[in-house]
C-alpha positions as CSV (number, residue, x, y, z in Angstrom):
1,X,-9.2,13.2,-72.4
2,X,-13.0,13.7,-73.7
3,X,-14.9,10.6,-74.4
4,X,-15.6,9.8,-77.8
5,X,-19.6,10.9,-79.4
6,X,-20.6,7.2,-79.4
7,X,-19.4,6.4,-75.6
8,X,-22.6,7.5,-74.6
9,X,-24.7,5.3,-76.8
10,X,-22.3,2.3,-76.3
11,X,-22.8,2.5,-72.8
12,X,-26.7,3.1,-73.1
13,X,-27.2,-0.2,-75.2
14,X,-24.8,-1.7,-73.0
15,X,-27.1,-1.6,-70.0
16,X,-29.8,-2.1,-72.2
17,X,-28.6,-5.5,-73.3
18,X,-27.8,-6.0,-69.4
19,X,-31.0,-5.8,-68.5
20,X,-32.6,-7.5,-71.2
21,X,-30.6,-10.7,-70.4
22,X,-31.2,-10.1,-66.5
23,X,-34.5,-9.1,-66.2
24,X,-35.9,-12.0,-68.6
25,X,-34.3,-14.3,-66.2
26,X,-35.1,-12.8,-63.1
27,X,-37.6,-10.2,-63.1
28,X,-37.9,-6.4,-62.3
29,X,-38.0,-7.4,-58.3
30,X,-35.1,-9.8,-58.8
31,X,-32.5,-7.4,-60.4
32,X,-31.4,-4.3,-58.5
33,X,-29.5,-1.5,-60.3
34,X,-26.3,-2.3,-58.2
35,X,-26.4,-5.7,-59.6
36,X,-27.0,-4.6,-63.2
37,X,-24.3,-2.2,-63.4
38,X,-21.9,-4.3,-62.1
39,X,-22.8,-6.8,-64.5
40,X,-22.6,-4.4,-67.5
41,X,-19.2,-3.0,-66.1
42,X,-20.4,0.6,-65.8
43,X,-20.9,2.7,-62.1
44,X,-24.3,2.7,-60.6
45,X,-23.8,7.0,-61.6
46,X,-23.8,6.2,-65.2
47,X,-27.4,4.7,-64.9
48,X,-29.0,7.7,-63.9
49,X,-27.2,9.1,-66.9
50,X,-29.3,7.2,-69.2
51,X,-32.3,6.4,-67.4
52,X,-34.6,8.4,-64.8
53,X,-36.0,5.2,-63.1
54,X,-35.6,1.5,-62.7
55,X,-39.7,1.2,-64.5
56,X,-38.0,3.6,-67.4
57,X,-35.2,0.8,-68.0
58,X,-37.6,-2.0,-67.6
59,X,-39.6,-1.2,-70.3
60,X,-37.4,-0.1,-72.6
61,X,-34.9,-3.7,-72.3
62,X,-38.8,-5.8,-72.8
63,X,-38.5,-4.3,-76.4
64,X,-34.5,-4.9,-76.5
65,X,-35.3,-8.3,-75.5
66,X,-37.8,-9.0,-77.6
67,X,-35.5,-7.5,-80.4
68,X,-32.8,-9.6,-80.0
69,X,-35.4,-13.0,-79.7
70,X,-36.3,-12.3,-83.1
71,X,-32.9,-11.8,-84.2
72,X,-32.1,-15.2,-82.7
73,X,-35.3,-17.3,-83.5
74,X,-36.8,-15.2,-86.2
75,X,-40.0,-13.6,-86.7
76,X,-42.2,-16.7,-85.4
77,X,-44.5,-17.0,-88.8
78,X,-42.6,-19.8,-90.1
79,X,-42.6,-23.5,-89.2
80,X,-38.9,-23.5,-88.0
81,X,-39.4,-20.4,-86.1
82,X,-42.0,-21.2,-84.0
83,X,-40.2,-24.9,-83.9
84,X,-37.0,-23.0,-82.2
85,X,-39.3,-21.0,-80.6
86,X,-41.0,-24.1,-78.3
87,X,-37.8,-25.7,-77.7
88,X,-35.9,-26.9,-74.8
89,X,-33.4,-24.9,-76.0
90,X,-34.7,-22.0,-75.7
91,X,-36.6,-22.4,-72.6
92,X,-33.1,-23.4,-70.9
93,X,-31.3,-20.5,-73.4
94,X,-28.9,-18.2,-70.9
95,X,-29.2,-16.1,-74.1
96,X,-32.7,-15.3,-73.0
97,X,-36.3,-15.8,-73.1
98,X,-38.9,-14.1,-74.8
99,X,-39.7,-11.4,-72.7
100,X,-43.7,-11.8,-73.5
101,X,-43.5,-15.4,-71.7
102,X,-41.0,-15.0,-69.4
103,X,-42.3,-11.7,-67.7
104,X,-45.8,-12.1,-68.5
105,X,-46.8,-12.6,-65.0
106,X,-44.3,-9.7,-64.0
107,X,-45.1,-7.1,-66.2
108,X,-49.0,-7.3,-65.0
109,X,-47.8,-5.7,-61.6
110,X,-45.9,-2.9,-63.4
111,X,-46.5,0.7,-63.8
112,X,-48.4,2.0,-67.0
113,X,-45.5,2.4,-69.1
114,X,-44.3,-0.8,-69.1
115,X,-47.1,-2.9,-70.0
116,X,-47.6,-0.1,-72.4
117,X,-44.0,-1.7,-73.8
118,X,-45.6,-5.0,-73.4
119,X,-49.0,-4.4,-75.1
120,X,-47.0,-3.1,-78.3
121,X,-44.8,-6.4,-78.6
122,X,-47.9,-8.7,-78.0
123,X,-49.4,-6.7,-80.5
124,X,-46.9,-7.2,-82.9
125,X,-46.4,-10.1,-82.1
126,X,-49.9,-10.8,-83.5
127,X,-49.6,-8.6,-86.5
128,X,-47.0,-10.5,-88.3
129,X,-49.0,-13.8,-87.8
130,X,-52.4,-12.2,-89.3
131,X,-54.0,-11.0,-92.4
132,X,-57.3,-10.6,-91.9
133,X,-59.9,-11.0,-89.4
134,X,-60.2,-14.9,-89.0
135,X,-56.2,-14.8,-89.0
136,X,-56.1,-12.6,-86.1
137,X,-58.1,-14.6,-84.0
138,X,-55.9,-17.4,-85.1
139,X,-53.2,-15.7,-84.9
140,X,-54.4,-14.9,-81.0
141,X,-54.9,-18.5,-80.6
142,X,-51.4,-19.5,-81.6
143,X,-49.9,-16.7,-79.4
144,X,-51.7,-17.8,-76.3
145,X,-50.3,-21.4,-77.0
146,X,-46.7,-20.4,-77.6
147,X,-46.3,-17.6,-75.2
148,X,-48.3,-19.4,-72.3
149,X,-46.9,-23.0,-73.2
150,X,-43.3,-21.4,-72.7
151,X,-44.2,-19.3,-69.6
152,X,-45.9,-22.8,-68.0
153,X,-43.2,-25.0,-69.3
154,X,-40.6,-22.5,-67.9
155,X,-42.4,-23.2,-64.0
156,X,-42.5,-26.6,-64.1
157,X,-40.0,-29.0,-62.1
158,X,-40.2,-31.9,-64.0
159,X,-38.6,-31.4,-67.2
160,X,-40.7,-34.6,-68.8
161,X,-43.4,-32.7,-68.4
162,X,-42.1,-29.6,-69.6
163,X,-40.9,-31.1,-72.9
164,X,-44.6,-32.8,-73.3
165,X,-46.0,-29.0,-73.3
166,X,-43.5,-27.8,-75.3
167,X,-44.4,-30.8,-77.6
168,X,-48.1,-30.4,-77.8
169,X,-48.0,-26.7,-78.2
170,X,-45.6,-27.6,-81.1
171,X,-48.7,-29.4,-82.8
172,X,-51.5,-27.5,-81.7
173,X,-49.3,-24.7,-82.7
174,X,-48.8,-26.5,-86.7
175,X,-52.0,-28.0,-86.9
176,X,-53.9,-24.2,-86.4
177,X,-50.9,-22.9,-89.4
178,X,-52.4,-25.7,-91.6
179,X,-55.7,-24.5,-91.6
C-alpha cells in the first residue's frame, strides 16, 4: 500500500520537532541521529530522506524551536512575555528553551549555515522589539539581558542564584521598556 502525500511531510516535521526539543536541551555534540530517530519513532534511513547532514537538520530545528517559543511565550514585546520568558519555568521547561540562549555558546562552533539560522532569529528577535534607531540599541540591550540572563541562569548550580538573575533581568529588562 503507497503512503499517503502528507507522510512525507508528517515525518519531516516530526524529526524536526525531535530535534528542536533535543538539541535545545542537549546540543548538536550531545544528540546523535541514532538517538533522534529513535526518539521521533522513525528509522535512522528516513533521515537521510529528509536531510543531507546532521548541520542541515541543526539549523533548520534552531528556527522550529524558536517557532514554537513564540508560540508558547509569545512574541517577547510585551510585559507578560518577556515575564514568562525569564521564568523558572521556562528555564526548567522540558518543552524547551529558546534556542538563542540555550545554544548560543553551541551554535558559535557550527558551520556557516547554522549561525546563518541563528543570525536571522537574533535578528528578529530584535526587529519586533525596535522602531527606530535609539529602539534598536534598546532593543539590543534588552536582548543581551534576556537571552544571556537565561543562558547564565540555565549554568548555574544553585538555583537561588539562578532565580536572583532571572529576577534582576526581569527589572532591568522593564525598567529599559519604560523608558
Amino acid at each position: 500500500m503507497p503512503w499517503h502525500p502528507d507522510h512525507k511531510a508528517q515525518s519531516r516535521e516530526r524529526i524536526l520537532d525531535t530535534a528542536a526539543r533535543l538539541f535545545t536541551r542537549h546540543g548538536f555534540a550531545g544528540v546523535s541521529i541514532d538517538t533522534l530517530m529513535q526518539e521521533a519513532g522513525l528509522t535512522r534511513g528516513a533521515f537521510y530522506a529528509h536531510f543531507a547532514s546532521k548541520s542541515e537538520l541543526y539549523a533548520e530545528a534552531i528556527v522550529t524551536a524558536a517557532r514554537q517559543g513564540v508560540e508558547r511565550l509569545g512574541q517577547g514585546t510585551t510585559p507578560e512575555a518577556r515575564e514568562r520568558y525569564l521564568s523558572r519555568e521556562h528555564l526548567e521547561s522540558e518543552a524547551g528553551l529558546c534556542p538563542l540562549a540555550s545554544l548560543v555558546s553551541d551554535v558559535a562552533q557550527q558551520d556557516p549555515r547554522v549561525r546563518e539560522s541563528y543570525t536571522r532569529l537574533f535578528r528578529g528577535f530584535i526587529e519586533r522589539a525596535a522602531g527606530g534607531e535609539d529602539a534598536r540599541q534598546r532593543a539590543l540591550q534588552r536582548a543581551v539581558m534576556m537571552i544571556g540572563g537565561l543562558a547564565i541562569a540555565r549554568t548555574l548550580s544553585d538555583e537561588a542564584l539562578a532565580e536572583e538573575l532571572l529576577q534582576a533581568c526581569r527589572r532591568g529588562v522593564e525598567a529599559d521598556a519604560d523608558r
